[in-house]
C-alpha positions in Angstrom: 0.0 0.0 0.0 3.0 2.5 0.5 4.3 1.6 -2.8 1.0 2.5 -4.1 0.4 5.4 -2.5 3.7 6.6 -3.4 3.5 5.8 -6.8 0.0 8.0 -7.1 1.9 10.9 -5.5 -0.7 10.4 -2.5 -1.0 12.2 0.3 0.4 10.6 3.9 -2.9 11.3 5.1 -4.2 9.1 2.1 -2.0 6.3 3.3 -2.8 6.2 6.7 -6.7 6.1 5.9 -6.0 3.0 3.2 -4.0 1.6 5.7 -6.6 2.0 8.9 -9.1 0.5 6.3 -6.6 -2.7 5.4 -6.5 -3.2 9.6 -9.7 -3.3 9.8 -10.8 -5.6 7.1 -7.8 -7.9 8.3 -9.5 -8.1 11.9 -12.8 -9.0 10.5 -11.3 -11.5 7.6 -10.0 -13.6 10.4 -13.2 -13.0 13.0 -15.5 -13.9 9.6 -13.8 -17.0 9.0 -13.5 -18.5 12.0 -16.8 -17.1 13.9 -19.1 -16.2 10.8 -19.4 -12.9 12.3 -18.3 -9.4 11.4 -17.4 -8.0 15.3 -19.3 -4.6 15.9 -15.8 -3.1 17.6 -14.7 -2.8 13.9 -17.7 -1.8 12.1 -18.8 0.6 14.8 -15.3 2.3 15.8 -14.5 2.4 11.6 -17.9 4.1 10.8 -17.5 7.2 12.5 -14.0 7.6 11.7 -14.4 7.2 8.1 -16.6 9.9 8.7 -14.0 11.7 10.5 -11.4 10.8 7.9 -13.3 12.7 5.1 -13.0 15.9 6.8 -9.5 15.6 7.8 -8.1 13.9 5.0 -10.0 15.4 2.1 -7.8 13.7 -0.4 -9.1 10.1 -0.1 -12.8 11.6 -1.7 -11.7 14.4 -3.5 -8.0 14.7 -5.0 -6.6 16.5 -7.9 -5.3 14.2 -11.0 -7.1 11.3 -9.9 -10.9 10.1 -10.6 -11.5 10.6 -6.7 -13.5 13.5 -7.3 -17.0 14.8 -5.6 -18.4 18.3 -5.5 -22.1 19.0 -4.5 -22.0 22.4 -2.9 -18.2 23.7 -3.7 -17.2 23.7 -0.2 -14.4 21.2 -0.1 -14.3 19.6 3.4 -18.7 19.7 3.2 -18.4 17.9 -0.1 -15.7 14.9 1.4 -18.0 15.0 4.3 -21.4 14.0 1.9 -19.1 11.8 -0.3 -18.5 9.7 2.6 -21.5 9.5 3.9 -22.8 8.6 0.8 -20.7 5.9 0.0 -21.5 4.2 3.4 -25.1 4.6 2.1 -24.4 2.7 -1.4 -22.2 0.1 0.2 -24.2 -0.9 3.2 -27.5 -0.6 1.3 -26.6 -2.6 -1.8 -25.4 -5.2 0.8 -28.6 -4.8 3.2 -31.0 -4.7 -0.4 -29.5 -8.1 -1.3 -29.8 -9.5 1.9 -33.5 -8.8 2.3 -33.9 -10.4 -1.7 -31.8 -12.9 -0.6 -34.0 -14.0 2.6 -37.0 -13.6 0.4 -35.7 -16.2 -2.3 -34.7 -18.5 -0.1 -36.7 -18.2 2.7 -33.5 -17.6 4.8 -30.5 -14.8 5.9 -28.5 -15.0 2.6 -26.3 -12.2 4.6 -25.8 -11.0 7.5 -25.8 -7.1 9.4 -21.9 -7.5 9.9 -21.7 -7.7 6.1 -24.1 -4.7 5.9 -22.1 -2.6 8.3 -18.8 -3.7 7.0 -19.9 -2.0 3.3 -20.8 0.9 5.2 -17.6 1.3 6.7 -16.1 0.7 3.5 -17.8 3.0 1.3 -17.3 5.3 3.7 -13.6 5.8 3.1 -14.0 4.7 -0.5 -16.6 6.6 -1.8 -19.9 5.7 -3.4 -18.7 4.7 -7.3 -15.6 2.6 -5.3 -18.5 0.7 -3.3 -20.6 0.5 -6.3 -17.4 -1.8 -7.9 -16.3 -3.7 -5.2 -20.1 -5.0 -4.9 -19.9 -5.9 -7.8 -16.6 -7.4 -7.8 -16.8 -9.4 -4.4 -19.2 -11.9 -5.9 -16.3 -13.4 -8.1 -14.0 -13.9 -5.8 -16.6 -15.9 -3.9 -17.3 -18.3 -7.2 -13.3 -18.4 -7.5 -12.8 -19.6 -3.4 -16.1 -20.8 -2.5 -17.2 -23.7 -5.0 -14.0 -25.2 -4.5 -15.0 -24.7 -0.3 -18.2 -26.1 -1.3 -17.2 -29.2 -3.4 -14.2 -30.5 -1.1 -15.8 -29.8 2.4 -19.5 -29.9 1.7 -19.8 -26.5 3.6 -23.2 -24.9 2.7 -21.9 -21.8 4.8 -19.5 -19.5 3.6 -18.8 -16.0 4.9 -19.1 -13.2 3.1 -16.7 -10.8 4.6 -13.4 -12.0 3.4 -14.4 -11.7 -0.2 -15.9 -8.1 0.3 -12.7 -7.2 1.7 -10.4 -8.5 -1.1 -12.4 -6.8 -3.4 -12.4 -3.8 -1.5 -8.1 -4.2 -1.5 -8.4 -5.0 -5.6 -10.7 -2.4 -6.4 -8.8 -0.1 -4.1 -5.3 -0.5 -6.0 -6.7 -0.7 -9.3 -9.3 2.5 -8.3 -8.7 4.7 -11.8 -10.0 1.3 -13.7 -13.1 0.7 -11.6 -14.1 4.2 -11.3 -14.1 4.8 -14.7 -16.1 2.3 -15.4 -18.6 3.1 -12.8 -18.0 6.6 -14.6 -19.5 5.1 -17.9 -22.0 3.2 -16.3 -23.1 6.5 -14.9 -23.3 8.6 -18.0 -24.8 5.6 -20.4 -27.4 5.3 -17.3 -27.6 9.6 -18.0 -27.9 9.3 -21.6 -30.7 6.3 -21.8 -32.8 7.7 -19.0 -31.9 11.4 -19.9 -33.1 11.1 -23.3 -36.4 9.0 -22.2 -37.5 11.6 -19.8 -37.5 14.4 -22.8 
């Protein structure tokens, strides 16, 4: 992550909030797989400071010569403040949204709250379009790992977590690819729905 980070010309400040965010997905990796629970120490100490990240360190929602970039009202530290919030909003409610769908199917928790909360957290130092891809992203990495789980140790339980927090790592390294396709994704949505509307 350093490398990275150095390589993008980031900000310390940018570092140390990627690198709080790695921490805390490690912790709840390990607590996932062996306990099939996100713990709330994470996901309740990491919500409010990825809130309180936004406004110190700006740079991780809004930075010059990158694709991180979010302006509602023009007032800088306002605008990382929204951003954040409205990435925990995205993660946490594509997660909770496909949880409920999930229960509804098959008549039983597809996901659980941790998961839910652990987006939240997520998006929240990510951004929305971030959380949008790792979403998306998370569910092939749990086809890759978790048919083979599946098929060798007849497990019919396999948490979610770890793969939401490798796609989070991915998505976060390879960021300028997976915003800009969220980007397009964005202005086809613009264009089609635009154009219907008039």
């Amino acid at each position: 992550m350093y490398v990275f980070t150095q390589y993008r010309h980031e900000s310390p400040c940018v570092f140390v909030g990627y690198i709080v965010l790695c921490c805390a997905l490690i912790i709840s990796t390990f607590v996932d797989l062996e306990l099939f629970i996100i713990p709330n120490e994470v996901t309740f100490v990491g919500i409010p400071l990825a809130l309180a990240f936004s406004v110190l360190c700006p740079g991780l929602h809004n930075e010059p010569n990158t694709l991180r970039n979010f302006s509602l009202f023009g007032i800088y530290r306002l605008d990382t403040f929204i951003s954040s919030l409205l990435g925990m909003l995205v993660g946490g409610g594509l997660i909770f949204l496909c949880s409920v769908l999930g229960k509804w199917v098959f008549k039983k928790d597809a996901m659980g709250l941790g998961d839910v909360k652990l987006m939240g957290m997520v998006g929240g130092i990510v951004g929305w379009k971030l959380a949008v891809a790792i979403f998306f992203v998370a569910p092939f990495f749990g086809l890759l790992m978790g048919i083979p789980v599946l098929l060798l140790k007849k497990k019919h339980l396999i948490p979610y977590g770890p793969f939401l927090s490798l796609a989070t790592l991915v998505c976060i390294l390879l960021q300028d690819y997976f915003i800009g396709i969220t980007n397009s994704y964005v202005q086809l949505f613009v264009v089609l729905f635009g154009g219907f509307h008039s």
